[in-house]
C-alpha positions in Angstrom: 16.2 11.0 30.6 13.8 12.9 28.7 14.1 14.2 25.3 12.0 16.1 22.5 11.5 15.4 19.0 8.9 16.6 15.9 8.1 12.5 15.7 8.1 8.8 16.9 7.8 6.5 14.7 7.1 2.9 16.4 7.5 -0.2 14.5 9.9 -0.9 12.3 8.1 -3.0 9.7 8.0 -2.1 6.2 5.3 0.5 6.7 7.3 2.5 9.8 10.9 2.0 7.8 8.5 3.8 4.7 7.5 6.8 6.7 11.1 7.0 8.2 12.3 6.6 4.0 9.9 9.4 3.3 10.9 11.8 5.9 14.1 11.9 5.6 13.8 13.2 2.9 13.2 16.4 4.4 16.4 17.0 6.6 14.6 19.9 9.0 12.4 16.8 10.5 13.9 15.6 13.4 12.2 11.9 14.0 13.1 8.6 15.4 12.3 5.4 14.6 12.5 2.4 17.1 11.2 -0.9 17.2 11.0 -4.0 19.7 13.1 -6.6 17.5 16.7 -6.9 17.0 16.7 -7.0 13.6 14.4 -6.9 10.5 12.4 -9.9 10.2 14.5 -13.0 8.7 10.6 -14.5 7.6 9.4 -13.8 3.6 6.0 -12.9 5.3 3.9 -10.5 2.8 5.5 -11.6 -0.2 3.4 -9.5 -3.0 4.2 -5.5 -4.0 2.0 -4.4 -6.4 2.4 -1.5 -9.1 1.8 1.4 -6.8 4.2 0.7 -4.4 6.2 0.4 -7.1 6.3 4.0 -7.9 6.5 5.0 -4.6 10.0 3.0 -4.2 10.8 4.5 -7.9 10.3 8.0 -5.7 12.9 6.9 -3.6 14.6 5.4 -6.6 14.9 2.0 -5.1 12.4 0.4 -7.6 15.3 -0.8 -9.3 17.2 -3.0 -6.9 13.7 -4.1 -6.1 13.1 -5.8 -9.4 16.5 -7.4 -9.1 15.9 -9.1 -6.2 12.6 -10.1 -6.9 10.6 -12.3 -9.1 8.1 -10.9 -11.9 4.9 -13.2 -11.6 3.6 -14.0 -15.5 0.3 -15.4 -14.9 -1.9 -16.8 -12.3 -4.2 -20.2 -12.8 -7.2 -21.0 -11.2 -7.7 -24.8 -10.6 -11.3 -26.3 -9.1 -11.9 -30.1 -8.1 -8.3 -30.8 -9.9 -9.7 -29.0 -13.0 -8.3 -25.8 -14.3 -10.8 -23.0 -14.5 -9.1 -19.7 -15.7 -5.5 -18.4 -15.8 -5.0 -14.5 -15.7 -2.2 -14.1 -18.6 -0.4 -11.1 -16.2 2.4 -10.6 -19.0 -0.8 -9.4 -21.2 -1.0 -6.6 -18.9 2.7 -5.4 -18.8 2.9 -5.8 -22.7 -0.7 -4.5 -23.7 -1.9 -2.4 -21.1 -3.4 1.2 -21.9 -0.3 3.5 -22.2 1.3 5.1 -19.3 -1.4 3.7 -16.9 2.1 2.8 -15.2 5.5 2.4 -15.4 6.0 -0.4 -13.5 2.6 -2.9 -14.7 4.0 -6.0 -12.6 2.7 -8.3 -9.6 6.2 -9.0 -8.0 6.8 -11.2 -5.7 9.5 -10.1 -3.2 10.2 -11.4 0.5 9.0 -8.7 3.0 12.5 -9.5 4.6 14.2 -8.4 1.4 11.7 -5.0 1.7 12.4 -4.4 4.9 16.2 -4.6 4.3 16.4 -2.7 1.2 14.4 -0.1 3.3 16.7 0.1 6.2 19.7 0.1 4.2 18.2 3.2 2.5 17.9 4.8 5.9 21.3 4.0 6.7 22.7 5.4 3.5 21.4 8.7 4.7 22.6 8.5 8.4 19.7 7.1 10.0 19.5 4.1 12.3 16.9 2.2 13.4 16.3 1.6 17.3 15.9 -1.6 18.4 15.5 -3.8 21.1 13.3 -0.5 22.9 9.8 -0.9 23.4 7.2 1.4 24.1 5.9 1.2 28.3 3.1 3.9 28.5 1.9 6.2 26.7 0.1 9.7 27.9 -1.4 12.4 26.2 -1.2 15.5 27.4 -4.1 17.7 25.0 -2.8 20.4 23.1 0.9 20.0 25.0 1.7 17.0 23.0 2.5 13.8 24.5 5.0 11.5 26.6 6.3 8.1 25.5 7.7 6.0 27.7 10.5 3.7 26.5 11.9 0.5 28.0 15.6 1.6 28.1 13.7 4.4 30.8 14.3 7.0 28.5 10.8 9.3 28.0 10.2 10.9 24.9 7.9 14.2 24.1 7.2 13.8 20.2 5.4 16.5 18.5 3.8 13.5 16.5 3.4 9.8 17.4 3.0 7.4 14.3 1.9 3.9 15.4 3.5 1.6 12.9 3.9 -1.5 15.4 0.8 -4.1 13.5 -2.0 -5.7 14.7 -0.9 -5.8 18.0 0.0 -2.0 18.6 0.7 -1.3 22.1 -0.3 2.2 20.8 -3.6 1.4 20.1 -3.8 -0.6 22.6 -3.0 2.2 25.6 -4.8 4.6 24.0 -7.9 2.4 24.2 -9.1 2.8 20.5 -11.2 0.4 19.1 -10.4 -2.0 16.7 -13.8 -3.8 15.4 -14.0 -6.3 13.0 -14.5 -10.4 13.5 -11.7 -13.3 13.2 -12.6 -15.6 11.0 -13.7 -19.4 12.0 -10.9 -21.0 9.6 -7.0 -21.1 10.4 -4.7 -20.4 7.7 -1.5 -22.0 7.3 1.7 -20.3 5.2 5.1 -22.4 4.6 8.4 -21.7 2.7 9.1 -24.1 1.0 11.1 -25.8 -2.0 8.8 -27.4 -4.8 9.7 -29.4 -7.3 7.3 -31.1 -10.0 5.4 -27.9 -8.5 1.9 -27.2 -11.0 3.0 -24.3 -11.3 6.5 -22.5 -13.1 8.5 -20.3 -11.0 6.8 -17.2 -12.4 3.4 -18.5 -12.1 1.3 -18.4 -8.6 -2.4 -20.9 -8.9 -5.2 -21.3 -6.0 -7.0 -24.6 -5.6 -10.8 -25.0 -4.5 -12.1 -28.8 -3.2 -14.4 -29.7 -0.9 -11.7 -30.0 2.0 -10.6 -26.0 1.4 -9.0 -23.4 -0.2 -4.5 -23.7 -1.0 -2.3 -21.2 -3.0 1.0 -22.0 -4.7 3.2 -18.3 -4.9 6.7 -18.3 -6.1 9.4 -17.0 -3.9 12.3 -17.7 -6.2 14.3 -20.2 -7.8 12.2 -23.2 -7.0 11.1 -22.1 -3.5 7.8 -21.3 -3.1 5.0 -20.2 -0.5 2.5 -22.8 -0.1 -1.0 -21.5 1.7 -4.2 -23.0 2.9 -7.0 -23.1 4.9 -7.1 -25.6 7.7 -10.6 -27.5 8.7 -11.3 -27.5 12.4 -9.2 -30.7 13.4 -6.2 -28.3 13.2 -7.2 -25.4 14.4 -5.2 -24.9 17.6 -2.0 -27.4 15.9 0.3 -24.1 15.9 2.9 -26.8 15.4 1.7 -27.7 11.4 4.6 -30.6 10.1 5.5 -30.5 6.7 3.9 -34.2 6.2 0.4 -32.5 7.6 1.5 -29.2 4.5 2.5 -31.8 1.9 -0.8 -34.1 2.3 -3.2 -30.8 2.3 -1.2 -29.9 -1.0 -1.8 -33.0 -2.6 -5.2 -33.4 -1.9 -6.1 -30.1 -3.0 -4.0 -30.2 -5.9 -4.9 -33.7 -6.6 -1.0 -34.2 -7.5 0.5 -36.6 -5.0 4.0 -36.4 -7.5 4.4 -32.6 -5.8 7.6 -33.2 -3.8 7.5 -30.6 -1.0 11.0 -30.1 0.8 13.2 -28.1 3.3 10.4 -25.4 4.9 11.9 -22.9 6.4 8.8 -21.2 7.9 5.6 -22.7 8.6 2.6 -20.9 10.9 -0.8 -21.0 11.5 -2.6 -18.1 12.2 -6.4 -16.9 12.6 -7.3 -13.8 9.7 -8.8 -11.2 10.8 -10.6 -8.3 9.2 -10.6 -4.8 11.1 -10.4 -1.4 11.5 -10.1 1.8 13.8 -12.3 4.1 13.5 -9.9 7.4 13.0 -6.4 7.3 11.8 -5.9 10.4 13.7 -6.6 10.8 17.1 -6.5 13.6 19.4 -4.1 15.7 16.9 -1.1 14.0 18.1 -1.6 9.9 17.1 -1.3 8.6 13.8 -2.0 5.0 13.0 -0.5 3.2 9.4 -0.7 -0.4 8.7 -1.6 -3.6 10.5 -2.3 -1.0 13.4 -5.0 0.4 11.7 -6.4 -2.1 9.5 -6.1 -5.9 8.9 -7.9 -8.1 6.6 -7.2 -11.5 4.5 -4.6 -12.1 2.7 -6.4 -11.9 -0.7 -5.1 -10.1 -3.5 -1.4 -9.7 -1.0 -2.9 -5.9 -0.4 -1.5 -5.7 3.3 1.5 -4.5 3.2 1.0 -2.4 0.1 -1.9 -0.5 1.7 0.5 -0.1 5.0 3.2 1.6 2.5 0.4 3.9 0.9 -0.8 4.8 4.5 2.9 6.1 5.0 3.4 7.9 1.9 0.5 9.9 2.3 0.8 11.3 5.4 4.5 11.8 5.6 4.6 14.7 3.1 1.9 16.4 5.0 3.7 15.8 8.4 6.9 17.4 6.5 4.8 20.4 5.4 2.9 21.1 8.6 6.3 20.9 10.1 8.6 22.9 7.6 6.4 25.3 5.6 3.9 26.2 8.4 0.9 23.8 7.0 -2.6 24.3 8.4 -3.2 21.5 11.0 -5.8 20.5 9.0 -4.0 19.6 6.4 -3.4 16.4 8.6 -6.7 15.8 9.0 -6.6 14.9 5.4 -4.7 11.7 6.2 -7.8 10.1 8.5 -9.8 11.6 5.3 -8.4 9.8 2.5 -6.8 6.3 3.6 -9.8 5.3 5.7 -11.8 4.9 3.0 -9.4 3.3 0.9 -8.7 0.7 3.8 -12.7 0.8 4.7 -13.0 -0.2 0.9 -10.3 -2.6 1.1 -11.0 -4.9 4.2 -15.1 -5.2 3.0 -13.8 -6.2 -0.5 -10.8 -9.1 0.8 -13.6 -10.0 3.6 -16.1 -11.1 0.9 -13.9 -12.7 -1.4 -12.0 -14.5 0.8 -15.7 -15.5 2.5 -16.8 -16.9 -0.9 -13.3 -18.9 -1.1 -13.3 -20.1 2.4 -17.4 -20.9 3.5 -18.2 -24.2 4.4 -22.0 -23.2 4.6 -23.4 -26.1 2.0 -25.0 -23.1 -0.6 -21.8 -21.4 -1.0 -19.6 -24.7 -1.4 -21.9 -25.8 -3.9 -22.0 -22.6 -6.0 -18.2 -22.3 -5.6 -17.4 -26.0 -6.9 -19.8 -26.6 -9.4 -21.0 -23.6 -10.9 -18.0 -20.8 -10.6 -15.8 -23.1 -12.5 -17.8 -22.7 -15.5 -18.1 -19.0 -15.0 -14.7 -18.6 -15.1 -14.1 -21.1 -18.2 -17.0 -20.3 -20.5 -17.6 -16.6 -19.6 -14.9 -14.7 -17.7 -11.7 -16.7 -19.7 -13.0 -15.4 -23.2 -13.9 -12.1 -22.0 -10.6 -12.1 -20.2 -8.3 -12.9 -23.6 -10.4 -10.6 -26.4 -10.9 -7.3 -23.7 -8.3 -4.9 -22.7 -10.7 -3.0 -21.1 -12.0 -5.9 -18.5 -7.8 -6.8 -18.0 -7.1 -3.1 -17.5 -10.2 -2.8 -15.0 -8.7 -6.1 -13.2 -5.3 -4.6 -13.2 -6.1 -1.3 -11.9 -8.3 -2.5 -8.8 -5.4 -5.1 -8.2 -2.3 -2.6 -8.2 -4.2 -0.3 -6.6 -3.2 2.5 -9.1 -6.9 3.0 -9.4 -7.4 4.5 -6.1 -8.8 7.7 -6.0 -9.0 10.8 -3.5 -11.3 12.8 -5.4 -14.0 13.1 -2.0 -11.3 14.3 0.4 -11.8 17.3 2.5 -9.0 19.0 0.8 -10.6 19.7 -2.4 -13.7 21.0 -0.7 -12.6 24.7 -2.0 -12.4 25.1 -5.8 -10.2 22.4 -6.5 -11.0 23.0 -10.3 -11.4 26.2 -12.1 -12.4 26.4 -15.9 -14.0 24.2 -18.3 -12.0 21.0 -19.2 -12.8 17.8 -21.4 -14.0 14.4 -19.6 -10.6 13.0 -20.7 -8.8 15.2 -18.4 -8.2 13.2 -14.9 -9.6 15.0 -11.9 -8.6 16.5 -8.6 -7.8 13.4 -6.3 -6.7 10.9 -9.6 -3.6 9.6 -9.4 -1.3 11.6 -12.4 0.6 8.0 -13.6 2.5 9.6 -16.5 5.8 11.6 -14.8 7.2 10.2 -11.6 8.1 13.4 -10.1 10.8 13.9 -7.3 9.3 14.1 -3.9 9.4 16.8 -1.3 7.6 19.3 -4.3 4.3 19.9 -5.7 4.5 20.3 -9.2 2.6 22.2 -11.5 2.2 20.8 -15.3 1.9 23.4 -18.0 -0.1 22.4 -20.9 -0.9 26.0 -21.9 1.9 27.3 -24.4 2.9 30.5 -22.1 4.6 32.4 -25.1 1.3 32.5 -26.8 -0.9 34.0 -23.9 0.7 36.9 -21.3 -2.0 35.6 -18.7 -0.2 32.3 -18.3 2.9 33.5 -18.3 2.1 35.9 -15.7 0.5 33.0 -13.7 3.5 31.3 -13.7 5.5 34.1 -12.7 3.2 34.4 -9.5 3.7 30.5 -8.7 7.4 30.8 -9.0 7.7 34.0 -7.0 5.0 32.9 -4.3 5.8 29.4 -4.0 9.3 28.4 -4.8 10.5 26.7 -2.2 7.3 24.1 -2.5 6.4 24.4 -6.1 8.1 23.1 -9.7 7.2 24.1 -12.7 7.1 22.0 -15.9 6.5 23.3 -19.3 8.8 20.4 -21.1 6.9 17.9 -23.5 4.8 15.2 -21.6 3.8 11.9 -23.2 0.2 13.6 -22.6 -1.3 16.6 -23.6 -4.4 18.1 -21.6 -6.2 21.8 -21.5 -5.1 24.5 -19.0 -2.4 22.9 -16.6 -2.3 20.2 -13.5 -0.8 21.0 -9.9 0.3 17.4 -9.0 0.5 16.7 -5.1 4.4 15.6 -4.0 2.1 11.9 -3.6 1.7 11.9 -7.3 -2.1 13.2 -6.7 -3.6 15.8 -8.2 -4.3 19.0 -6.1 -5.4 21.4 -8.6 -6.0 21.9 -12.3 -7.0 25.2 -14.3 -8.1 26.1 -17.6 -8.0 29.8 -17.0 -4.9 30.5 -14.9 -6.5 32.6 -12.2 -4.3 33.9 -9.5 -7.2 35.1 -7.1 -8.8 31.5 -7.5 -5.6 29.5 -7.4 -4.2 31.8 -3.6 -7.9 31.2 -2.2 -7.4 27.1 -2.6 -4.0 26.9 -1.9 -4.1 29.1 1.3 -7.0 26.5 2.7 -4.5 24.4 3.7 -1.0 26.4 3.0 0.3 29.7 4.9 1.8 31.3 2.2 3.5 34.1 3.9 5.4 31.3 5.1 6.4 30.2 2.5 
């Protein structure tokens, strides 16, 4: 049987079931979503979701239930040689943080099972079901006529749009021979559920532990389970069968508490980290590749899986518009554009902490045992407690609410017309202050428009022009800033304007938008 459809979506992790979230919210798209396993994964895996995402499921008004079911961490310590070095005071930064850098200032710690589920459930609240038990055979492109999927139930598909969401493993990378270069690292890396009690750590607390023999992490899951990590030496390296008597002695010795009573593990594996990336994130018009399929790195800073649920939300709406309001193509070229630096950014910044944390070559060891402990107590701890500006810095690389398009192709034309203040933020910045609904742009009206008839008769263009894709706000913000902001249905800035230019605003907009068809 062969059937048609605008797109595939392959892998039903919580970056596919994202993009599937995201799209439907646009009921025109016709897309399908299948995946190899029976059911979402019953395994806590990436545990960590981070402020951004946070929005994102706020967007889909799911932030809510999210929070419920998860735990808020408070703080995280740092201990070295049994000693503790620094702890990060994380309820500082929901309680004292610059206002409206975020609604949602938390590190929480929530199963990726429990994502996953809460994701799915969405799609099936809106009539959409994942297919599973399929996978993908063969793959063939066929240029500018689109390309064939071949499933295992023998069915063939001809998707307008493929979107590899199937990890570091992707088949679809895989057949379309892409490359994926990187190195694996030399040290194995254990992770085990487990429950803890006398734990050095409270259930809203997470702490990492340097020694000579390697590098462990304590994380809560919740209640008084946690997720126990560490690095293995060599004698272990192919042991994919780690015991909880081999996970309880690491602990101890690293922690230097042999009183830790480690029970019950539900999950333990051993894996090799990797750090890696395609080159393009769009290939040959058709291919789009999100997540663990396009990128992989250590599992410092728990980015994974938040970065995978960016990749989705950026390039869904632009799918949707390409799709719905007659888009430019290259519009969608604006996905490659944007999240491959952010991912480029993000595996070269995990791979260098996580080298410092993990080498056994005798300078680094030495520098990390003796002298970063006193770094950390003496310099970065006092700086830490007296500077907003260092915790806000920390916060913002952390959440990932400080990640910024402002070098993408799409603002190439004009994105900016008029003279503003350095205060105002700038095409590509994030705008953190209204959680908009999705599906819109939205265009944020500073300029009173009773007091000048060239706004007004701006506005009147925008809302006869661009109606179906554009909302207007002219209510009271938290913020006030010159001219007015045209915020991206991402929560990016697309535009901004001091002097309410129709000619100028047409000429950007049409770069990348048909408007007769809109």
């Amino acid at each position: 049987m062969t059937s048609s459809t605008d797109i595939v979506i392959i892998g039903a992790g919580p970056t596919g079931l994202m993009l599937a979230c995201q799209l439907s919210l646009y009921p025109n798209i016709v897309f399908r979503i299948i995946d190899k396993n029976a059911s979402c994964t019953t395994q806590s895996r990436a545990l960590v979701i981070h402020a951004r995402s946070l929005e994102i499921l706020a967007q889909l008004k799911l932030v809510d239930k999210a929070l419920a079911q998860g735990t808020l961490a408070d703080a995280m310590k740092g201990y070295f040689q049994g000693k503790r070095a620094i702890k990060v005071d994380l309820a500082q930064f929901r309680t004292k943080q610059q206002p409206l850098n975020t609604r949602y200032p938390h590190v929480l710690f929530l199963e990726q099972s429990a994502t996953e589920q809460l994701l799915e459930s969405y799609l099936h609240e809106h009539g959409i079901q994942v297919e599973r038990n399929i996978e993908v055979i063969d793959i063939k492109d066929f240029g500018d006529a689109g390309a064939e999927v071949t499933l295992s139930n023998g069915e063939i598909l001809r998707p307008k749009y493929v979107c590899a969401c199937d990890g570091a493993r992707s088949i679809v990378r895989h057949k379309l021979n892409l490359s994926f270069s990187g190195r694996t690292y030399s040290e194995s890396l254990f992770v085990a559920d487990c429950e803890v009690d006398r734990s050095p750590c409270s259930t809203k607390e997470m702490a990492f532990f340097c020694e000579s023999t390697g590098l462990s992490g304590i994380f809560p899951i919740r209640d008084n389970r946690f997720r126990l990590i560490g690095t293995i030496h060599e004698g272990y390296q192919d042991d994919i069968h780690l015991s909880i008597d081999d996970v309880r002695k690491i602990i101890h010795t690293r922690t230097r508490r042999s009183d830790i009573n480690i029970s019950n593990c539900n999950w333990i594996s051993v894996y090799r980290s990797h750090h890696r990336h395609i080159t393009t994130f769009r290939y040959r018009k058709h291919y789009f590749l999100l997540g663990d399929a396009a990128h992989i790195h250590s599992p410092v800073g728990g980015q994974g899986m938040n970065t995978g649920l960016q990749d989705a939300h950026n390039l869904a709406w632009k799918l949707a518009y390409v799709l719905t309001h007659s888009a430019h193509d290259r519009l969608l070229d604006t996905y490659h554009n944007e999240r491959f630096k952010v991912a480029e950014n993000l595996v070269n910044t995990t791979d260098r902490a996580f080298s410092f944390l993990s080498s056994q070559y005798w300078l680094t060891r030495l520098f990390r045992l003796y002298i970063t402990p006193y770094i950390l107590r003496f310099l970065i701890q006092p700086i830490l407690n007296s500077s907003q500006r260092l915790r806000q810095y920390l916060f913002r690389r952390l959440s990932q609410t400080a990640i910024t398009y402002r070098s993408s192709k799409i603002y190439d034309y004009g994105a900016s017309a008029g003279q503003f203040h350095r205060t105002t933020p700038l095409p590509g910045d994030r705008f953190p202050y209204v959680i908009f609904e999705p599906c819109y742009y939205h265009f944020v009206i500073f300029e009173n428009q009773q007091q000048s008839t060239k706004v007004k008769l701006f506005i009147d263009f925008v809302k006869e022009k661009y109606s179906k894709i554009v909302r207007i706000h002219e209510e009271d913000l938290p913020v006030r800033f010159e001219g007015a902001i045209l915020v991206r249905p991402d929560g990016y800035i697309a535009y901004r304007t001091t002097v309410f230019d129709i000619n100028h605003f047409q000429a950007y907009f049409s770069q990348y938008l048909l408007f007769e068809n809109i």
